[in-house]
N, C-alpha and C positions, 0 to 999 in steps of 0.2 A: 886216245880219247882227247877230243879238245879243250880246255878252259878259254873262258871269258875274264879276261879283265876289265874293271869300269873303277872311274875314279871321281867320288863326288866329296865334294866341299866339306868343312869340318862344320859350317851351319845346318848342313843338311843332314850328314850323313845317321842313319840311327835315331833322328830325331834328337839326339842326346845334347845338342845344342842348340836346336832350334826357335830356343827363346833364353833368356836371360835365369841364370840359377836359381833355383826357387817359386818362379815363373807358375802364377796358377794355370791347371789346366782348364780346360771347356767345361769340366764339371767329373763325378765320382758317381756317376751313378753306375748300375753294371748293366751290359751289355752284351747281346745276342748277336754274333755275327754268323749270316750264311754268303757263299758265294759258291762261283760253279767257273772250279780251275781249268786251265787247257793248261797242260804239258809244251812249254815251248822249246824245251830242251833238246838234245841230243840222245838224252837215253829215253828210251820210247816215246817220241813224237807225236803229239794227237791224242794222246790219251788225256780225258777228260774226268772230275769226278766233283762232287759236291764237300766243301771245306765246311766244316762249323766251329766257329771259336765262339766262347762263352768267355767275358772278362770280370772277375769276379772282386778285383780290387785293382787300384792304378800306383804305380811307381810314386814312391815319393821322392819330394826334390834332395835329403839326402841319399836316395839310391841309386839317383841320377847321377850324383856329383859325383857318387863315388864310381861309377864302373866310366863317369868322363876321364876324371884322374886317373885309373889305371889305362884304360887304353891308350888315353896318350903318353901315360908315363914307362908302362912295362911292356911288355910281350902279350903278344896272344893269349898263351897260359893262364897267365894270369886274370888275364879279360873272365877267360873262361871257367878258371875259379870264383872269380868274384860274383859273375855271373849266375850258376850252380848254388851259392851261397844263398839268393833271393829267395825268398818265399814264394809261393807258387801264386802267382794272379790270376788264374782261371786256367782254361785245357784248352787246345785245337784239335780238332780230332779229323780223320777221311775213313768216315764207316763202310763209303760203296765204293771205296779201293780195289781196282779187280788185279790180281797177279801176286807177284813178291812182295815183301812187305817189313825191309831189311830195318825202315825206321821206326817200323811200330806208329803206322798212322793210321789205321784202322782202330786201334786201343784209342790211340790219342798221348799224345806228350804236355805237361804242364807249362805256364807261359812262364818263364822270369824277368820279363821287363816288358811294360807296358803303359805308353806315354799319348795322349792324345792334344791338338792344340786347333786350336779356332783358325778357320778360315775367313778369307776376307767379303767371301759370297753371302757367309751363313754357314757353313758345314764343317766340316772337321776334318784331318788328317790323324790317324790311328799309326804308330808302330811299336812293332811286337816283337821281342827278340829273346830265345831261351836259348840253351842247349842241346845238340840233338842226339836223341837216343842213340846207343851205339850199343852192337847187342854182344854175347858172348864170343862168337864163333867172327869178329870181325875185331874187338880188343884183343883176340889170338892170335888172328893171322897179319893183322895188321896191314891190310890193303893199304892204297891213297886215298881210299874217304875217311879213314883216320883220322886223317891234315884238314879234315872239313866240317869241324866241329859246329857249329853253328845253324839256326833257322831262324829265319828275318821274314817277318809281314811289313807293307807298305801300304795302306789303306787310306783312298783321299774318297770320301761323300758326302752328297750337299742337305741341303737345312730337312730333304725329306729319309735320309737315311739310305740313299741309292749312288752306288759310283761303281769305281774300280779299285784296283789294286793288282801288287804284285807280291809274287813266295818265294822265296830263295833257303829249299830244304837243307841242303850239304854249301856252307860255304865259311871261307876263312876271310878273318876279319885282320887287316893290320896298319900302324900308322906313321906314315911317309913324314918325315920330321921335313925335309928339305923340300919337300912340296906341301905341308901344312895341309895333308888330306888323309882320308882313312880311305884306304882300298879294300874294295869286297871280292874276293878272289870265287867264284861259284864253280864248283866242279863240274858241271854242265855248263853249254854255250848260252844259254839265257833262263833268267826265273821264268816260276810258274805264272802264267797271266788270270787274274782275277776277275771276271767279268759278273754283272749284276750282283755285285755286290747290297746287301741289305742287313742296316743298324735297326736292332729295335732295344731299347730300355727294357730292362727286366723288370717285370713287376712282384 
């Protein structure tokens, strides 16, 4: 099976530095997301399904600083504990999931970090990054999605609440000292692609 590697900026990458520590974001209000994923990946190709996240609180700038501090200061692991420790900011869920269902995304998994910041059109960039379920029978056997602890949303849409984005369910996060970047290692050859994507405010 092949992996993808990609390697983006330490402004970009996770959002998680994307503005200056502290950094208000575009506002707290909560937030209805749907979109309608294509499977760009390597393991079943073409497969399509409807994402819904609900964001029911936003990252604050110390939850920020601290998971910046550990990832670039420790390991993975760590990332990943630290991560796990957050409070849950809302759910994602894929209810009309058809097949296997290794991640538990039909249920839905809780968000642990969740950062939004203003664009310069009017709209917003949204990122989402928890933990990813990992069930009994796979903390047993201990495959290589193991090593892929992580699920990342990248969400850019404009002043009326419509864009794209991208999903990356299985991937390992780590940080290149001597290139001053965090690499996303995704156990498939590319995320999930987000198309029509649509923001509405909860009321």
């Amino acid at each position: 099976m092949k992996k993808a590697m990609f390697t983006v900026s330490l402004v970009v990458a996770l959002g998680l530095a994307m503005a200056p520590l502290g950094a208000r974001q575009t506002s707290g209000e909560k937030l209805e997301i749907t979109a309608f994923a294509v499977n760009m990946s390597n393991i079943g190709p073409g497969a399509s399904a409807v994402v819904e996240i609900n964001i029911d609180r936003w990252s604050t700038a110390a939850e920020r600083e601290n998971l910046i501090t550990t990832m670039v200061e420790k390991k993975e692991n760590e990332l990943l504990k630290a991560l796990q420790k957050m409070p849950s900011h809302g759910r994602f869920s894929i209810p009309g999931l058809v097949g296997p269902d290794p991640h538990q995304l039909r249920l839905g998994n809780p968000l642990r970090y969740a950062w939004q910041t203003p664009q310069p059109e009017g709209g917003r960039r949204i990122v989402i990054a928890t933990d990813r379920y990992i069930g009994f029978a796979e903390a047993r056997n201990q495959p290589r999605t193991i090593d892929y602890p992580f699920t990342l949303f990248e969400i850019r849409v404009d002043k009326a609440g419509e864009g794209q984005g991208k999903m990356a369910v299985a991937t390992k996060i780590s940080f290149d000292k001597k290139k001053n970047a965090i690499e996303l290692e995704n156990y498939s050859s590319e995320p999930v692609r987000l198309n029509n994507v649509k923001v509405k405010v909860k009321t």
